[in-house]
Backbone as a ProteinNet text record, in pm:
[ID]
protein_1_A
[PRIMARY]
XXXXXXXXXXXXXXXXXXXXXXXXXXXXXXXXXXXXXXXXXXXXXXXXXXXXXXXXXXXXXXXXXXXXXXXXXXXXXXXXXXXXXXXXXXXXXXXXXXXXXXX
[TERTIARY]
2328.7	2196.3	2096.7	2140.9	2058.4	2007.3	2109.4	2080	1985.7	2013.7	1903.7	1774.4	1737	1644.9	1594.6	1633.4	1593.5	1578.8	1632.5	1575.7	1455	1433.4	1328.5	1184	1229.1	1139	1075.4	1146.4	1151.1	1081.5	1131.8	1004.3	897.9	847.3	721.2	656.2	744.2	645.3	624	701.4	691.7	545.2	575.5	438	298.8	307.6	170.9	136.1	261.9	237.8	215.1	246.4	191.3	70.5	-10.4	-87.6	-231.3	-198.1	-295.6	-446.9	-406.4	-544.5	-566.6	-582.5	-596.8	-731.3	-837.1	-989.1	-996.3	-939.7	-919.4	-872.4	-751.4	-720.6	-780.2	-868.2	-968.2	-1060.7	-1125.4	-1257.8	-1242.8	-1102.7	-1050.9	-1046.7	-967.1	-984.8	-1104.1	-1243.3	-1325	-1403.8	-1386.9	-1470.1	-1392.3	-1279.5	-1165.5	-1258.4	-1272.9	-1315.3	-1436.4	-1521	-1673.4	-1683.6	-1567.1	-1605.4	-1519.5	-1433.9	-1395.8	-1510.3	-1602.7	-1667.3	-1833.6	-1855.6	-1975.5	-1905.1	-1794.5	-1770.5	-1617.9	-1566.6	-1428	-1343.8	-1382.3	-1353.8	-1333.1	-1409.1	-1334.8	-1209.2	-1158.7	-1038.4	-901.7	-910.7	-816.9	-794.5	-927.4	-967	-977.9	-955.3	-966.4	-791.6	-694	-561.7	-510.4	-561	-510.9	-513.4	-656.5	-698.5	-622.4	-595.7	-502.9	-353.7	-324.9	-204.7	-140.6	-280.8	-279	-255.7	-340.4	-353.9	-223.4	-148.1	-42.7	50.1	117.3	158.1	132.2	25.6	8.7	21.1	37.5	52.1	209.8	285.4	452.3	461.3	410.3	456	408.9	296.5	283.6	332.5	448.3	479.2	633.5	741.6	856.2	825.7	736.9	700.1	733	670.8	674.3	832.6	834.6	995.8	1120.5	1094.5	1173.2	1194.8	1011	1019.3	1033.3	1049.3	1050.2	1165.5	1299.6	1394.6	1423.4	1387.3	1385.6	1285.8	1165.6	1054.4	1058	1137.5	1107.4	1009	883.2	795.4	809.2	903.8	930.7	993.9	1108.4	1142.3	1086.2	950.8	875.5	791.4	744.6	660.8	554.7	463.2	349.7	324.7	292.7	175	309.7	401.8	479.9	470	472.3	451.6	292.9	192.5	33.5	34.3	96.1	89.8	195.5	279.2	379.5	319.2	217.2	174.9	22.6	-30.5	-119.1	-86.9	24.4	90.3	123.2	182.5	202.6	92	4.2	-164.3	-224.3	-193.2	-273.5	-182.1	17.1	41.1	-17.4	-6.2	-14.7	-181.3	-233	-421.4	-422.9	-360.3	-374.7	-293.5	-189.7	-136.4	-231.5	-305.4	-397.5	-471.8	-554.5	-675.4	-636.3	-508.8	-440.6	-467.1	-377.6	-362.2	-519.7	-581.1	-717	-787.6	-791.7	-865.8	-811.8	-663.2	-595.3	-571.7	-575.7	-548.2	-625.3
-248.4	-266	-169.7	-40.6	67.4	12.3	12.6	-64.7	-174.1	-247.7	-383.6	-356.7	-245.7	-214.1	-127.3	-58.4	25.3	-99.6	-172.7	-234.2	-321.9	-412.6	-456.1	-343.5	-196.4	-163.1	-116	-59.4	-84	-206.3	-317.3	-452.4	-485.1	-420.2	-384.3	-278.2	-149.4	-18.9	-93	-198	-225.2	-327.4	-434.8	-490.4	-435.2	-377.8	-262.6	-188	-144.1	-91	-182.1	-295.7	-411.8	-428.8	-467.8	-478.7	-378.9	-292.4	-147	-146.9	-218.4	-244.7	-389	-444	-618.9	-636	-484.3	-528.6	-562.5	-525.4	-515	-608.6	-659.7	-780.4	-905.1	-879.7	-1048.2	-994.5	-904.6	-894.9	-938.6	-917.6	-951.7	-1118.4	-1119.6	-1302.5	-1348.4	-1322.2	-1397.9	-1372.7	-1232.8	-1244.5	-1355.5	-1347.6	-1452.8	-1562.2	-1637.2	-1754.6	-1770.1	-1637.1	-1666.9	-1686.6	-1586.9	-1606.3	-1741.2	-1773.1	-1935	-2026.7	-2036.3	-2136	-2116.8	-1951.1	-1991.3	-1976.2	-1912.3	-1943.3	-1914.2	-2093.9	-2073.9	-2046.5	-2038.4	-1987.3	-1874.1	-1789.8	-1650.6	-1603.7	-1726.6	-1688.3	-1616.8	-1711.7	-1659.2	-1477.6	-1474.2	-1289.6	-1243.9	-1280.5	-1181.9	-1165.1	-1260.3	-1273.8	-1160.1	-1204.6	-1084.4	-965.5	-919.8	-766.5	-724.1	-853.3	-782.5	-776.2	-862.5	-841.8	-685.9	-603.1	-493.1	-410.4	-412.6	-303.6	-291.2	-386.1	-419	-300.6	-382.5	-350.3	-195.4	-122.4	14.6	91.4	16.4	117.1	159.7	26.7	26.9	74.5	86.9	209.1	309.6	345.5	512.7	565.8	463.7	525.3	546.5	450.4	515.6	585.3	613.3	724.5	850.6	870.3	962.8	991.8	921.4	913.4	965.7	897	921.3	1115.1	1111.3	1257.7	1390.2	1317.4	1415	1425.7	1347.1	1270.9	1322.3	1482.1	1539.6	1605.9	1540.4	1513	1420.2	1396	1330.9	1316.9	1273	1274.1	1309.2	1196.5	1212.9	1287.3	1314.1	1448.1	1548.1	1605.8	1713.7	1769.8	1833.8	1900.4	1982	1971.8	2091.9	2110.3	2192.5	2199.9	2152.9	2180	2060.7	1942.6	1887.9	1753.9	1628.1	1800.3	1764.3	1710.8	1869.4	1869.7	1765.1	1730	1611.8	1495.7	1418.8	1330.7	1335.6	1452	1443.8	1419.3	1505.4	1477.5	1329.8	1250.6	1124.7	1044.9	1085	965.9	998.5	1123.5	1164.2	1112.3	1091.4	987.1	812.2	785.1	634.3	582.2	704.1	689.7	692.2	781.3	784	657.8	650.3	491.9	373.8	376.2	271.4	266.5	396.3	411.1	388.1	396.6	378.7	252.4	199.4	31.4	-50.4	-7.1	-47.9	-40.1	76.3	70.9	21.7	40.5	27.3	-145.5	-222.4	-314.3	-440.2
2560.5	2617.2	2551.6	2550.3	2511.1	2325.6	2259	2105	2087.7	2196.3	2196	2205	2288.6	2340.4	2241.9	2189.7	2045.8	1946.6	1906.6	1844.3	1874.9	1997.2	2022.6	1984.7	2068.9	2025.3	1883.1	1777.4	1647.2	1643.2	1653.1	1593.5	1692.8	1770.1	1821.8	1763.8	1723.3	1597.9	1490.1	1426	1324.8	1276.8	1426.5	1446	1430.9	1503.2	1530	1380.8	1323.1	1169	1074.1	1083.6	1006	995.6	1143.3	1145.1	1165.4	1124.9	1163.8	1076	949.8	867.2	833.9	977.7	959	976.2	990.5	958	831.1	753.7	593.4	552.1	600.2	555.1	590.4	701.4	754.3	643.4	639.7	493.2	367.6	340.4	219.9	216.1	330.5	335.8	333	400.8	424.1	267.4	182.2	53.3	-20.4	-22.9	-93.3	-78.7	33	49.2	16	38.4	3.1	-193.7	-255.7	-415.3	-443.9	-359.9	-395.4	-335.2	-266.7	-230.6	-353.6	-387.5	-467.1	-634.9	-643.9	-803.4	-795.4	-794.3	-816	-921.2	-981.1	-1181	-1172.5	-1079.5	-1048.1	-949.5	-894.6	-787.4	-932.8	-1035.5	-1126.7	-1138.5	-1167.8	-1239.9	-1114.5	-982	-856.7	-847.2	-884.5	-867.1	-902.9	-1029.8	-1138.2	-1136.3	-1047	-1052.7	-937.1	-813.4	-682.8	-746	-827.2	-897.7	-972.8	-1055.3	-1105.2	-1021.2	-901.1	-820.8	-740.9	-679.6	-632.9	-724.8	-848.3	-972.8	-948.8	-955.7	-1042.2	-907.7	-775.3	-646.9	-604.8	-662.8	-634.2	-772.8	-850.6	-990	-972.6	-933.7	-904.3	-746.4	-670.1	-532.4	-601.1	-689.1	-736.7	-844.2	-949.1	-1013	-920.7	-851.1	-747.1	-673.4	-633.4	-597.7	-729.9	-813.4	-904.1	-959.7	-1001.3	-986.8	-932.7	-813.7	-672.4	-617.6	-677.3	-565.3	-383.7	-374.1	-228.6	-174.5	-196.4	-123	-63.3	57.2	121.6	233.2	237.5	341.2	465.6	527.8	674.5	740.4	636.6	631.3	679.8	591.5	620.9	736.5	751.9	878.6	823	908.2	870.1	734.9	659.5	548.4	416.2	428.4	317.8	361	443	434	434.4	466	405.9	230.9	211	32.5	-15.8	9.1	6.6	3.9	114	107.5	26.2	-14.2	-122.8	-282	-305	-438.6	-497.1	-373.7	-348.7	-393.9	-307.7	-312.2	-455.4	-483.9	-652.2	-765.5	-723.7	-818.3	-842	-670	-668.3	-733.3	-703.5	-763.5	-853.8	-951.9	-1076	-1169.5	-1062.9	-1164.1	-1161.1	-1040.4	-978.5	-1103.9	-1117.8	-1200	-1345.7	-1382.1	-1521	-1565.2	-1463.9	-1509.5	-1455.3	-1386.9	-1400.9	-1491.3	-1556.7	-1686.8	-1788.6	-1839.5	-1902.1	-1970.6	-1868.9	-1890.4	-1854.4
[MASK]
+++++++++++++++++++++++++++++++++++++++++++++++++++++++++++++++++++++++++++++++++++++++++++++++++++++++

């Protein structure tokens, strides 16, 4: 009983963490639709650029991982795990900003 119940609740945190930046994701949808309804020739080159960004965020989050292997975030507490999750955001940004320009 007790397991079941841990898990239900797990996919209720998980819910809630899913959905935590769904202002963001309705904006995203509704520009989607607005640059497909006045210039659909651009849905291609919008694919592509969410494609990069995608791409250069899961390469600069195991970049990070890779180089770090026991930094683990959740792990941490208090001001290691501030500077932990900054080191993190200044890899995944800088891959962002790489392959944005880059390519």
């Amino acid at each position: 009983m007790y397991a079941e119940a841990m898990s239900v609740s797990r996919f209720i945190n998980l819910k809630f963490d899913l959905l935590r930046a769904w202002p963001w994701l309705f904006l995203a949808g509704v520009m989607t639709v607005f640059i497909g309804i006045t210039s659909p020739h651009q849905l291609g080159v919008l694919l592509w650029i969410l494609t990069k960004v995608s791409l250069a965020a899961f390469l600069g989050y195991w970049i990070y991982r890779s180089l770090h292997p026991y930094a683990r975030v959740h792990e941490l507490t208090g001001e290691e795990r501030r500077n932990a999750m900054l080191v993190r955001a200044i890899y995944v940004g800088a891959a962002i900003i790489a392959l944005g320009l880059g390519l």
